[in-house]
C-alpha positions, 0 to 999 in steps of 0.5 A, spaced: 518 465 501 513 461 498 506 463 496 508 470 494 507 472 486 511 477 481 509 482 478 513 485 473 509 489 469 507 497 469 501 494 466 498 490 470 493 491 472 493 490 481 499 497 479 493 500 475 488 499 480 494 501 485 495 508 481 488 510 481 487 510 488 490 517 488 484 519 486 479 521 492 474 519 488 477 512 488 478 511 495 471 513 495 468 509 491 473 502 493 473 504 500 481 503 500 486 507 500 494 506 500 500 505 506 506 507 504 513 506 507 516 501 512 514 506 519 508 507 517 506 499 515 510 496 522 506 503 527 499 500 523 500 492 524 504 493 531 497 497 532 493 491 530 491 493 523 490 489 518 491 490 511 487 487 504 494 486 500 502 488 501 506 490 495 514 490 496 520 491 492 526 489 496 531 492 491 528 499 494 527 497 501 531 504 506 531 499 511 535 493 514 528 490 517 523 492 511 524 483 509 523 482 516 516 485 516 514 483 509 515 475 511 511 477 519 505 480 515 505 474 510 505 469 514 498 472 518 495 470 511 496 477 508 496 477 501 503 478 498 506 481 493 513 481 490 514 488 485 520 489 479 522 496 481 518 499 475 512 496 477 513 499 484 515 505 482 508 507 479 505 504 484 509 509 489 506 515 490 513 518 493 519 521 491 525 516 494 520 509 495 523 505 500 520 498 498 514 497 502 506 499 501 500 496 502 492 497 501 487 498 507 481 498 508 479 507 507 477 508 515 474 515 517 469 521 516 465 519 509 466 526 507 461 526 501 454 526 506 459 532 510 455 538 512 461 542 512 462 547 508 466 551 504 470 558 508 472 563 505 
């Protein structure tokens, strides 16, 4: 796999930008949100999403077609990202991570301009 860059370090800083989106508040203001996990990343593509960057580690990778999917997505043209295990680690926002995670434009209700209210 060509073109495809390593990062090695907890602090760099596409893994710091990576952590803070799981604060809602990010997610907001960045209008990007994290995708976790081999089915979840392969239902969003064979649904014709697309995504701004991949990251995988395929020392984590759970399932046996996780590299399969990585070389699909990189030859479309997504950004790809190779990951040491603690790198991806931090990233993760799983327990047992499985190698895959990608950043997604954030679709849906802008919950900010809301007029729902709290209930009791």
């Amino acid at each position: 796999m060509e073109n495809i860059q390593l990062i090695e370090s907890t602090q760099n800083p596409r893994v710091k930008n990576a952590v803070k989106l799981r604060k809602a508040k990010i997610r907001q203001e960045t209008q990007t949100t994290l995708v976790e996990g081999y089915r979840e990343i392969l239902r969003a593509t064979e649904s014709g999403w697309r995504f701004n960057e991949l990251y995988f580690c395929p020392e984590l990778y759970l399932d046996l077609h996780a590299g399969e999917l990585v070389e699909q997505l990189r030859q479309s043209g997504l950004p790809v990202f190779q990951c040491a295990e603690a790198a991806f680690r931090k990233m993760s926002y799983r327990d047992t991570p499985d190698g895959l995670l990608a950043l997604s434009p954030l679709v849906g209700k802008n919950w900010t301009n809301s007029t729902c209210r709290k209930t009791r």
